[in-house]
N, C-alpha and C positions, 0 to 999 in steps of 0.2 A: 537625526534623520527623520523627518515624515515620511510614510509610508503611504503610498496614492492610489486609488483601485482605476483602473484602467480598462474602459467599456469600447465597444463595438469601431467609434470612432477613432481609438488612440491605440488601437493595436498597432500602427506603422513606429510609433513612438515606444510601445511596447519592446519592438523587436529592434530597436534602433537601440532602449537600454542594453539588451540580452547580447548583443552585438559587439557590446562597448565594456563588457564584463561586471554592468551591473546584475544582480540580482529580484529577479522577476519571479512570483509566484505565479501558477499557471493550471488550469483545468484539465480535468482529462474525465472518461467516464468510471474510474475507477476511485482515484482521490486525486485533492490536488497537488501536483509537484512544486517543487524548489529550483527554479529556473539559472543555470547560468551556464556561457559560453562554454561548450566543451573543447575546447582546442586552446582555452585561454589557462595554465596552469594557477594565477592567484586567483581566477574568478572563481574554480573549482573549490579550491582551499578555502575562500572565503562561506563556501556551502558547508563544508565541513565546521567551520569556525561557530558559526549562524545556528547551527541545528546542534554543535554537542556530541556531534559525532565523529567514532574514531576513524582515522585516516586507510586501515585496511580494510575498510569496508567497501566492495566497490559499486560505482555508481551507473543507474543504467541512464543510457543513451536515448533519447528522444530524436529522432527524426520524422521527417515531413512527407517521406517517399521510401521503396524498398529502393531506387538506383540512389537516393543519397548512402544510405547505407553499405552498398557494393562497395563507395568509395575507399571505407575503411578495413571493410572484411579482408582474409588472406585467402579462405579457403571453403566457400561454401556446403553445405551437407547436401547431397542429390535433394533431399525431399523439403527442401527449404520453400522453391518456389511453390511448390503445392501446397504446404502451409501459410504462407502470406498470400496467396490468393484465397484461402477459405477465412484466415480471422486477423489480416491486416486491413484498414486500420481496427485495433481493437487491442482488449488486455489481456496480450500474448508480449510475452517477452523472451527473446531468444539469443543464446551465447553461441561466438564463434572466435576463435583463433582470429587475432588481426594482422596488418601488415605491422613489419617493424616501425615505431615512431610515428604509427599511423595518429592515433593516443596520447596524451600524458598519462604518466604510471600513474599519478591521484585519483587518474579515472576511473583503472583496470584494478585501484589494490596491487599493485605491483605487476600482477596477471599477465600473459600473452594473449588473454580473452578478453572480450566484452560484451555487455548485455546490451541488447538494443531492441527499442519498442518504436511504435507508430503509434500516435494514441487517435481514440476515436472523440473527435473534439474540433470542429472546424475553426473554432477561437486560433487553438492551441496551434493548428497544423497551419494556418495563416501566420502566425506567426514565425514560428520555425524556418517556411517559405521564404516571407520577407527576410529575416535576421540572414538567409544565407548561410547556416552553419547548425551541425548540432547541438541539442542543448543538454546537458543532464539533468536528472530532475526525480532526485529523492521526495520521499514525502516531506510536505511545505510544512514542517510542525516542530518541536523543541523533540530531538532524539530520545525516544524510550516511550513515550507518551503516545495515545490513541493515536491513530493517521486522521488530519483532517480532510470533512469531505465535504465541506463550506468557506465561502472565500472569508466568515465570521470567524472559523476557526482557524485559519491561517493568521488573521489578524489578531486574534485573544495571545498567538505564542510567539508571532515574530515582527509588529509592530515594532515601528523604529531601528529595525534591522535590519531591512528590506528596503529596497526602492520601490517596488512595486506587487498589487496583485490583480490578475486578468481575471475579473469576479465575471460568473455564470451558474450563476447560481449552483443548486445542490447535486452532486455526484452521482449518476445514474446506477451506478452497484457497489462501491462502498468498500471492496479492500483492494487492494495493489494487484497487479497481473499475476497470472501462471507466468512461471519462467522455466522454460526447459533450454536445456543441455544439447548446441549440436556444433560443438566444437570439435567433435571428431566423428568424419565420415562416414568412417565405418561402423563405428558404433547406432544401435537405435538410437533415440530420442529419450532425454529423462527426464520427469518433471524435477525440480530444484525448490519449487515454492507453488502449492497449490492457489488456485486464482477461480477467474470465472467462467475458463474455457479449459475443462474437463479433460482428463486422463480417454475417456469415453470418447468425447469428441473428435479430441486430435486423433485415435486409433478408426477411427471412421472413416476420417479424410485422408490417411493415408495409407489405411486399409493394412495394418502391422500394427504391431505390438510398440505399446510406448511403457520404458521403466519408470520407476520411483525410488526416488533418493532416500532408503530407508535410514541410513544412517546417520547419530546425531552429531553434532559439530562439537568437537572436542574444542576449549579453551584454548588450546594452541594453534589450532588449526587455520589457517586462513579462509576465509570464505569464499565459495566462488562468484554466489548469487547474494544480493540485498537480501536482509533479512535473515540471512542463514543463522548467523551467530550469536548477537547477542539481544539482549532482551527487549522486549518489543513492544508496544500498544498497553502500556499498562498506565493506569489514573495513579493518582495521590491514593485516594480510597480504597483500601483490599477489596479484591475481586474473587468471586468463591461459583463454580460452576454450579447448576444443580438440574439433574436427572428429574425425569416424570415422573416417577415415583417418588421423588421425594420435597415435594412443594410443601405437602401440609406440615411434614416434620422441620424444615426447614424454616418456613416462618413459625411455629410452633417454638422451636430452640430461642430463634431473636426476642422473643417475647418473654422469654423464661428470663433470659439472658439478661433483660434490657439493652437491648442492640437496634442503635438505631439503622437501621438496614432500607436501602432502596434497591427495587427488581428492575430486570431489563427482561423484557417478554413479550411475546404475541396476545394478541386481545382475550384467548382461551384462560389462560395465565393470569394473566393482568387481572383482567376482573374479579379474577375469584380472588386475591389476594389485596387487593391494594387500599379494604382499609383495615388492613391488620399490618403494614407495615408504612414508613415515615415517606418514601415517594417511588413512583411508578415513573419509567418512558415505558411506552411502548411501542411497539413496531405497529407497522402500517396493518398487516395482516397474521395471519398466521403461518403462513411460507417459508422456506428456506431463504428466498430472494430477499423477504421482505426484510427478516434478520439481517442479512449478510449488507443489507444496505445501508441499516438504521445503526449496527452495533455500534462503530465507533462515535457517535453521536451520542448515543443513550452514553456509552460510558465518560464519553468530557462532559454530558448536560447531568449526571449525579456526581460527576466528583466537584461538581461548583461547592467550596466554603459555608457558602451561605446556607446548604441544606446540614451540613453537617451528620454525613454519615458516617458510621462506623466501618459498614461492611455492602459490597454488593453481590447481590445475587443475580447470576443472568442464565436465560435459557438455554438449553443442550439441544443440538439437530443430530441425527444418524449423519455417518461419518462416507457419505456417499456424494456423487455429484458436486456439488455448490456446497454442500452441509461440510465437505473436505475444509475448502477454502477457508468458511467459517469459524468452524472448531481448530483450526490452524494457528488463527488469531485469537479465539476465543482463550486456548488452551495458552499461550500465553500471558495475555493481558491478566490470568488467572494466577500465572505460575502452575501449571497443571493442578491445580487445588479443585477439589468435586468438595460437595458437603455429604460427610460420612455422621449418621444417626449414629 
């Protein structure tokens, strides 16, 4: 199968594939998704097939509109509408009880819930429009490996497996949405997977207290939100966190070591280190945004072969705001591993 990128012009053809249960990768401002029909059961299966992932993992829902989504829901949370009028479209994602059959179970993970986003993406929401139907759309990438957040990186892991990708270039924040929890009424609101629309935020706009999913996912447990379970965003190349205080010992050890070692850092960082160790990305700035944008990039542009590293070391943010989201992923891709002198 060739795999075709699909610009400004051929989104009607776009959404005419997604339609017809191919397989369309697709942008959003967060990363890009894995596009296919969601009301189609083998289109969905064939996403799971594509990306390596396990089938109780459930997939969120892409829509064009919050009345497309009405369609499905059983039982809305009073404070819903006030949430999507402050961060739809955007990288909010939110779970709700559905009608019976409203779904295929592949969708839900077996679930009576599902997760459903609006993404902020005129490309993406044009097409959704057109196609007529929801779509799901895990991250466009081989399962377990960084989220891609270039239509380049989409193509490096699912070339020839794919019908298509809706290339727009690079991803404006760089990891997956906030997902909270309002599958029941009565209950507050609880984050499920921190993103780039804050614990902070959402208790602003609806003027209450929003929980956190403190606890962790047991290996038996079924998931309720993407990502919950199993491992996530990690290179070929071991990934090793490293604290502010500890750069100079850090590249200090690689050196003792003979470790061929490449950093992922803000330009503070970067320069003081990178010619004592074998290669540098670095982020745009020194910010949390600037991180949380770049990370998954920095870590697929050092695990390429041809640098040949041993080990990577990437920067730490305070575990607040955005820096949450971050270190979310970060603390993954890592296996919770810090560099201990």
């Amino acid at each position: 199968m060739e795999t075709k990128y699909y610009y400004e012009e051929q989104l009607t053809e776009a959404a005419q594939a997604l339609k017809n249960g191919k397989l369309v990768a697709f942008p959003t401002e967060t990363v890009y998704g894995l596009g296919a029909n969601a009301l189609l059961p083998e289109a969905v299966k064939e996403v799971f097939l594509v990306k390596g992932r396990p089938q109780d993992n459930p997939l969120i829902v892409h829509v064009s509109s919050f009345e497309q989504m009405k369609k499905y829901v059983d039982n809305l949370h009073p404070l819903t509408e006030k949430i999507v009028k402050n961060f739809w479209p955007g990288p909010l994602t939110m779970i709700f009880e559905i009608k019976k059959g409203a779904l295929p179970s592949i969708v839900t993970g077996g679930l009576s819930t599902a997760a459903f986003r609006m993404p902020y993406n005129k490309k993406t929401l044009k097409v959704i429009e057109l196609a007529g139907i929801p779509i799901v759309g895990p991250s466009a990438n081989t399962s377990g490996k960084p989220s891609p957040t270039t239509a380049e990186h989409v193509y490096h892991d699912l070339h020839g497996k794919i019908t298509g990708i809706i290339d727009d270039g690079a991803t404006r924040i760089g990891v997956e949405s906030t997902v909270i929890d309002l599958s029941d009424p009565k209950r507050a609101p609880m984050i499920l997977r921190p993103g780039a629309v804050t614990k902070e935020q959402l208790e602003a706009v609806i003027d209450g207290k929003v929980a956190i999913d403190q606890h962790l996912i047991q290996s038996t447990e079924t998931p309720k939100s993407p990502g919950m379970k199993y491992q996530h965003y990690s290179p070929d190349t071991k990934v090793m966190m490293v604290r502010e205080s500890d750069w100079d010992n850090a590249v200090k050890w690689a050196k003792d070591k003979q470790i061929r070692v490449g950093v992922i850092a803000g330009p503070r960082i970067a320069e003081a280190v990178r010619f004592d160790v074998a290669a540098v990305y670095m982020y745009f700035d020194d910010s949390v945004e600037a991180a949380t944008k770049g990370l998954f990039a920095g870590l697929r542009g050092l695990d390429e072969k041809t640098l040949g590293l041993d080990l990577i070391f990437v920067e730490v943010f305070p575990e607040e705001g955005l820096g949450n989201a971050y270190m979310n992923r970060l603390k993954k891709s890592a296996g919770q591993k810090y560099f201990e002198n």
